[in-house]
C-alpha positions as CSV (number, residue, x, y, z in Angstrom):
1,X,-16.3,88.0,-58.6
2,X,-17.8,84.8,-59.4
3,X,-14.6,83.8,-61.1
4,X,-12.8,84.4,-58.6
5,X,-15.2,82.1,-55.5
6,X,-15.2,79.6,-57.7
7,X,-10.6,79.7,-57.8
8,X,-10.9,79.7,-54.3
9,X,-13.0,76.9,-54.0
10,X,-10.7,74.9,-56.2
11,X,-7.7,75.5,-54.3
12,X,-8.8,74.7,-51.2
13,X,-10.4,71.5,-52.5
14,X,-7.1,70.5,-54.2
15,X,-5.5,71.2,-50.7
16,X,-7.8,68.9,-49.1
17,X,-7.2,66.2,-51.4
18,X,-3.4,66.2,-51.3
19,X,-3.3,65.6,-47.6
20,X,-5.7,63.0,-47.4
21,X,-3.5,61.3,-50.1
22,X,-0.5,62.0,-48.0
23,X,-1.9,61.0,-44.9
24,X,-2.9,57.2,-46.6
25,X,0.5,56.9,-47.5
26,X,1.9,56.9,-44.2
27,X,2.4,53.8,-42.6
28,X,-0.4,52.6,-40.1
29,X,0.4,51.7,-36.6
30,X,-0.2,48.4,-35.6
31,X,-2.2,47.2,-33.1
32,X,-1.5,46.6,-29.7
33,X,0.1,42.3,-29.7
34,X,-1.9,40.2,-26.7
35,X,-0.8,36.8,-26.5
36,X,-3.0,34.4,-26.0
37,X,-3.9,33.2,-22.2
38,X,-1.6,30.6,-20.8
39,X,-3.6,27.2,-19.8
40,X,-4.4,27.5,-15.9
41,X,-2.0,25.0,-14.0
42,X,-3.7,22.2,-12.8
43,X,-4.8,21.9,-9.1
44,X,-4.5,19.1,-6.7
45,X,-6.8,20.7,-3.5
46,X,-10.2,18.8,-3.0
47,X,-11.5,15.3,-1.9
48,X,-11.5,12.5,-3.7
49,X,-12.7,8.6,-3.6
50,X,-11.3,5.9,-5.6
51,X,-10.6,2.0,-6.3
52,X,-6.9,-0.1,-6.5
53,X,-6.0,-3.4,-8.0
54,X,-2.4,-4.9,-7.3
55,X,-0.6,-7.7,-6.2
56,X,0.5,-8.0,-2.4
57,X,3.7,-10.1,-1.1
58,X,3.8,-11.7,2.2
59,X,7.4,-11.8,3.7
60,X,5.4,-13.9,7.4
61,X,7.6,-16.5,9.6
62,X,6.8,-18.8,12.3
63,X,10.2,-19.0,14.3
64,X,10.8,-21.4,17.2
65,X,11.1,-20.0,20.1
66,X,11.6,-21.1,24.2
67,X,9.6,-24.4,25.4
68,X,8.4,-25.7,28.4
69,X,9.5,-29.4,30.0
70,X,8.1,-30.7,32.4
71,X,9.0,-34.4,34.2
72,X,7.0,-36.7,32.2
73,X,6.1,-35.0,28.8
74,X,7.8,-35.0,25.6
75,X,11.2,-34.8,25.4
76,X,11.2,-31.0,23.6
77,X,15.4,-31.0,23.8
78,X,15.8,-34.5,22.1
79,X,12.9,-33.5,19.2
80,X,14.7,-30.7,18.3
81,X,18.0,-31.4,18.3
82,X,16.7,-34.2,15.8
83,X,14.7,-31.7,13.7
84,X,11.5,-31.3,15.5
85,X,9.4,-28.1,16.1
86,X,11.2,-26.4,13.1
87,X,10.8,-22.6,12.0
88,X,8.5,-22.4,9.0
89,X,8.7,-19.6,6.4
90,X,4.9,-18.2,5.1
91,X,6.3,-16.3,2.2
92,X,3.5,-16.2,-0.3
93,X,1.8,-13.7,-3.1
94,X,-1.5,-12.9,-3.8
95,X,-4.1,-10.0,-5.0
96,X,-5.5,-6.9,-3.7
97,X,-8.0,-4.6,-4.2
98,X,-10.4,-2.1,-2.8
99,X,-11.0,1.7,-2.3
100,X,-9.8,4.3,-1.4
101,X,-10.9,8.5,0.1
102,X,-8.9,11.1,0.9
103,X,-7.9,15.4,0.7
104,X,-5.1,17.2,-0.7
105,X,-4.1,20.4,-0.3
106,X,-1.6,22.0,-2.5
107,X,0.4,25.2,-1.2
108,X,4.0,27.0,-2.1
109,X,3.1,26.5,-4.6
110,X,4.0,23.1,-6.0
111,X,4.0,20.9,-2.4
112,X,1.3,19.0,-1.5
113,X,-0.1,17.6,1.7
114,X,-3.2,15.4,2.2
115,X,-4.3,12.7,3.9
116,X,-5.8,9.0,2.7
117,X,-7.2,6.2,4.1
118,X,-8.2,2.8,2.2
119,X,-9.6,-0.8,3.1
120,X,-8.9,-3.6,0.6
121,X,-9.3,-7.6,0.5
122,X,-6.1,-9.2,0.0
123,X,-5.5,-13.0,-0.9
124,X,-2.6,-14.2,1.8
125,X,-3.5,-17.8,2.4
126,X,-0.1,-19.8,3.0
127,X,0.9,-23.2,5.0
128,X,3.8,-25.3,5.5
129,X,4.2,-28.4,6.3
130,X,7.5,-30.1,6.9
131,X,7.3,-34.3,7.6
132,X,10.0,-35.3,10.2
133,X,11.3,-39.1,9.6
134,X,11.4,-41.0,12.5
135,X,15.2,-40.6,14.5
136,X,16.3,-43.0,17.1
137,X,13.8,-43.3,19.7
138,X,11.3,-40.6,17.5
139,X,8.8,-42.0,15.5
140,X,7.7,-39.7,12.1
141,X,6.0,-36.2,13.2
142,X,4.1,-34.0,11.0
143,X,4.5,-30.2,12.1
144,X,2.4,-27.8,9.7
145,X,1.8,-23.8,10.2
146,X,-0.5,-21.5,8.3
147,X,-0.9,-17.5,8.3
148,X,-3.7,-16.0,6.4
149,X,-4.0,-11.9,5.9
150,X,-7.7,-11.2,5.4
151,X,-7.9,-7.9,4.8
152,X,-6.0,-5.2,5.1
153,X,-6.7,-1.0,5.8
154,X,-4.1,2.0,6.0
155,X,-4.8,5.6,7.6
156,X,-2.0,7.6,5.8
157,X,-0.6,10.9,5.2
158,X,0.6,12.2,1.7
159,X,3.7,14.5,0.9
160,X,3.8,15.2,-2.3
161,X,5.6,18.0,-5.6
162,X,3.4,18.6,-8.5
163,X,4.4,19.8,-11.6
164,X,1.2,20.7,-13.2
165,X,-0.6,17.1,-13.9
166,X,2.1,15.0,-12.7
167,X,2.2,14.3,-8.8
168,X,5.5,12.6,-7.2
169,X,4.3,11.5,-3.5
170,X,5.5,9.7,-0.3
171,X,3.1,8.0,2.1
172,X,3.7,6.4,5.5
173,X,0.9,6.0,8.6
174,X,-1.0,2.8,10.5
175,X,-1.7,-0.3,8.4
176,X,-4.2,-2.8,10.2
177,X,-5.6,-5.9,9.1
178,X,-7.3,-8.9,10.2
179,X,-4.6,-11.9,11.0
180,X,-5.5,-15.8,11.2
181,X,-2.1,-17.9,12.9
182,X,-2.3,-21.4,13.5
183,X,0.3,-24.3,14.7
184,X,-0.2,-28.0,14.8
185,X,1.6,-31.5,15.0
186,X,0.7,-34.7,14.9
187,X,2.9,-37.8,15.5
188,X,3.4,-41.0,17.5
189,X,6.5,-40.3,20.1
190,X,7.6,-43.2,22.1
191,X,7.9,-43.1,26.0
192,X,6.4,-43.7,29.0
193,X,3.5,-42.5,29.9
194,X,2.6,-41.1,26.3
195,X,-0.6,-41.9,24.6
196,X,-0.3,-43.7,21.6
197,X,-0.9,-40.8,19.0
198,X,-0.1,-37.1,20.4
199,X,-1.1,-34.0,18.6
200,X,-1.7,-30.2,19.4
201,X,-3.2,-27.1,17.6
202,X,-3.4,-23.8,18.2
203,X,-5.3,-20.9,16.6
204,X,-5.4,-16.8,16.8
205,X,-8.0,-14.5,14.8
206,X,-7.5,-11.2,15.4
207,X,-7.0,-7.5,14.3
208,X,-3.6,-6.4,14.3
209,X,-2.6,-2.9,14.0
210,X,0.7,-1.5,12.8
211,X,2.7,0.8,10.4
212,X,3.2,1.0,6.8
213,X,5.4,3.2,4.4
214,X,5.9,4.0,0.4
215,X,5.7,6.1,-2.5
216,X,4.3,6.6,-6.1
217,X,3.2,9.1,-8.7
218,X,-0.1,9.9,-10.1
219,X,-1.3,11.5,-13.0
220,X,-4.6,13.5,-13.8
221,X,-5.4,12.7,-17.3
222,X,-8.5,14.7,-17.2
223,X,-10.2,17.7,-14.7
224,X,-11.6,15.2,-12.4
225,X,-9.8,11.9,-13.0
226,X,-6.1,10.5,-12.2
227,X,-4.4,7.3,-12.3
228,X,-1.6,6.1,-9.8
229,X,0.8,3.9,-8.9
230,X,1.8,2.6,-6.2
231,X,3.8,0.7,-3.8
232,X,3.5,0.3,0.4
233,X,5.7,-1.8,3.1
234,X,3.5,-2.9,6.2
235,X,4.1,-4.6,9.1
236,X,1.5,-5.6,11.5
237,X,3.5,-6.8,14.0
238,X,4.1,-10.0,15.8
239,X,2.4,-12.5,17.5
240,X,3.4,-15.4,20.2
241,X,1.3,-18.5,19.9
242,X,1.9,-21.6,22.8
243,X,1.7,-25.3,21.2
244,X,0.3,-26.9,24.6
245,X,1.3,-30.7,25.4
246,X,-0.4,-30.1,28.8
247,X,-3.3,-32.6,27.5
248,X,-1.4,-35.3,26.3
249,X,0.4,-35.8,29.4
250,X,0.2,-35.5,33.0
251,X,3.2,-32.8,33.3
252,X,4.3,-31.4,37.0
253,X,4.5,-27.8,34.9
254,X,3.2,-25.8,32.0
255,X,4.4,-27.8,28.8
256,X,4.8,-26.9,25.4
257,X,6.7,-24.7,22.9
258,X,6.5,-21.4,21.9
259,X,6.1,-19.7,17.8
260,X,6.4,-16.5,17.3
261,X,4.4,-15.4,13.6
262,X,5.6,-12.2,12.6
263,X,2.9,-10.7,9.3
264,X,4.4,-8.0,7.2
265,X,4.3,-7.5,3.2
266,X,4.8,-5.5,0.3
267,X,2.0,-4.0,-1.8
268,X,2.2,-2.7,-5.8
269,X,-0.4,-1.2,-7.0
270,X,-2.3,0.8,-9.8
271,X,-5.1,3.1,-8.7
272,X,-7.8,5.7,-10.2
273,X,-9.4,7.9,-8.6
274,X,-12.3,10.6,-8.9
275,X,-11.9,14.6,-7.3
276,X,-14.6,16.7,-6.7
């Protein structure tokens, strides 16, 4: 009997052992494969204040316009058709630079809409002068005209794609600035009634408002930061400015001659800004 418990319990021991040494020889199945989390794409939505630095191009004229006669003042016709009261071009380049706040909202969802305003010092300082040699009965005339852009501010709206950190935008809204216009001329004309030396100025300060367009692309380089450039049209308009001879002369009517300054510009620019 106890021969025969102790067979039993061999066998079934030796049983036992043979499948656990079949079962370790089958193949073991792997584990379930999860890749690793994609980066998050970055988003655009939030405020966000900033600064610029760039260069700005003034394309201003003073152009010639009508003028006003009257018996006994200067003869306007004879001046001009000898050079006088020319049209003066106020091209010129300087720097700009200030801040910057606005939102964007990104939707659909790549698009972006937002809106930015920004107020900026700019260095438009020009004046020509143009020296008329004396013609027939004219004696030498010195005409000289001078535009200066003070500052300059835009309230715009943004359209923009993103692809992840990148940001391809157009822009476009009211540009407004702060516009100094000025005329003058000095000479001796010959005729009667004329005081020996005749001259005339005329000044405007003011605040023009008008519209402004452009484009760039912008790049956040970290969560919170991004760097743009930039480049804007503007033009604030046009202005009429009246030379008045009334003074000189004892005219029968208005006298004097008309300028009409025109102040627009192009703007590049590089910009950084910080979002909340």
């Amino acid at each position: 009997m106890r021969r025969s418990t102790i067979a039993a319990i061999a066998a079934v021991s030796t049983i036992a052992f043979m499948q656990i040494a079949s079962a370790a020889d089958l193949p073991r199945k792997a584990p379930d494969y999860a890749p690793p989390p994609l980066p998050a794409i970055y988003n655009w939505t939030g405020f966000y204040v900033g600064g610029n630095f760039g260069g700005v191009w003034s394309d201003g004229d003073a152009e010639r316009g009508s003028f006003f006669a009257s018996t006994g003042a200067l003869d306007f016709a004879g001046r001009i058709a000898n050079g006088g009261f020319p049209n003066f071009n106020l091209n010129n380049a300087g720097v700009i630079a200030g801040g910057q706040i606005g939102y964007n909202w990104q939707f659909a969802p790549n698009w972006m809409v937002g809106l930015e305003a920004d107020i900026n010092y700019t260095g438009i300082d020009e004046t020509k002068t143009v020296f008329i040699p004396p013609t027939g009965i004219f004696i030498a005339n010195t005409y000289a005209a001078q535009q200066q852009l003070r500052w300059l501010g835009t309230v715009r709206g943004r359209l923009g794609y993103a692809w992840d950190r990148w940001l391809l935008f157009a822009t476009g809204g009211l540009a407004y600035g702060e516009v100094r216009n000025s005329l003058s001329t000095i000479g001796i004309p010959q005729g009667a009634g004329l005081p020996a030396n005749v001259s005339a100025l005329v000044t405007s300060s003011d605040t023009k408002v008008g519209w402004t367009v452009g484009g760039g692309l912008e790049f956040a380089f970290t969560g919170n930061w991004s760097a743009k450039v930039e480049y804007l049209y503007f033009d604030l308009g046009s202005e009429n400015l009246f030379l008045n001879y009334s003074n000189l002369v004892v005219p029968s009517g208005p006298t004097g001659i008309n300028y009409n300054f025109d102040t627009k510009g192009q703007i590049a620019r590089l910009g950084v800004n910080y979002r909340f």
